[in-house]
C-alpha positions, 0 to 999 in steps of 0.5 A: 906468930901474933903482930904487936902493934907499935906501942902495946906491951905483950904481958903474960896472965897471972895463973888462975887456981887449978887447972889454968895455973899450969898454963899461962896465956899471953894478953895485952897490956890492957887484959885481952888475950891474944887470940889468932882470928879463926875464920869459917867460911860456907863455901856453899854461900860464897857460890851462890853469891858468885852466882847471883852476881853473874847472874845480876851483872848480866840484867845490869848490862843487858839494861844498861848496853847501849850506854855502855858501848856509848862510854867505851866507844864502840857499838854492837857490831863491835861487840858482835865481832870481837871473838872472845869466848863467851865460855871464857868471859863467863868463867872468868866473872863467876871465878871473880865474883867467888873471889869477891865474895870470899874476901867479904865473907872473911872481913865480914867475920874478922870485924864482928858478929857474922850476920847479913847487915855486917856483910852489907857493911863490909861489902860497902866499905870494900867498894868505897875503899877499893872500888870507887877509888879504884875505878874514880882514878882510872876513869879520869886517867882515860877520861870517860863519861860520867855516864860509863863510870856511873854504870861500872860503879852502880853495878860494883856496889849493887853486886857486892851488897848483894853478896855481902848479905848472901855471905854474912847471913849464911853461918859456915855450919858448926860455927861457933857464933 
């Protein structure tokens, strides 16, 4: 099924000669034919991608810990003594990040040309609609330091951006672009 948006008429194209006479193709009002978006993703790129943003956040956080621990409150010996399993953590933001990358390397592919400054467009423009609205609500709802909410977010936009170019410049093989 293909959405009409309010207000556009879905006309059928007058048969060609030929072959294309004995099948009609559905347009809209203004000639363009309705096509279902087709997308290919390289899953190769999206787990490199969650890889390299696993692999960032830990440099990010290492660099940033102590200020970090400062703007949630707590210290390393906190840290030291929470219990969590590092396998768990781990998993849990490689698992996340491919997530990430999948949904950039589909939008990436659903607003034009799939290249590697399409991807950092499409990752800057999810982290400004989603992330920084995201975590701009939350940090002043748990009214955290500049500091703590300047970490997080430097972090976000880095590791999309970085997953952005990975994603949009690696073509699923056979790609029809």
């Amino acid at each position: 099924m293909i959405y009409n948006p309010p207000g556009t008429i879905r006309v059928r194209a007058r048969p060609e000669i030929g072959a294309a006479a004995r099948a009609t193709r559905e347009c809209w009002e203004d000639g363009m034919p309705m096509v279902s978006p087709h997308v290919r993703h390289n899953y190769l790129a999206i787990a490199v991608a969650a890889v390299a943003s696993f692999l960032f956040e830990a440099a990010w956080y290492s660099l940033f810990l102590k200020a970090w621990l400062r703007g949630i409150g707590r210290d390393q010996a906190w840290l030291a003594s929470t219990g969590v399993s590092l396998g768990v953590q781990c998993i849990t933001a490689i698992l996340a990040a491919a997530l990430i990358a999948l949904c950039i390397s589909s939008f990436t592919q659903l607003t034009g040309p799939q290249t590697a400054v399409r991807g950092i467009k499409v990752a800057a423009g999810l982290w400004l609609g989603c992330v920084l609205t995201t975590f701009a609500t939350e940090s002043v709802f748990e009214v955290r330091g500049y500091p703590l909410f300047a970490i997080n977010l430097g972090f976000w936009l880095l590791t999309m951006v970085l997953m952005g170019a990975i994603v949009g410049g690696r073509k699923k093989t056979g790609s029809r672009e």
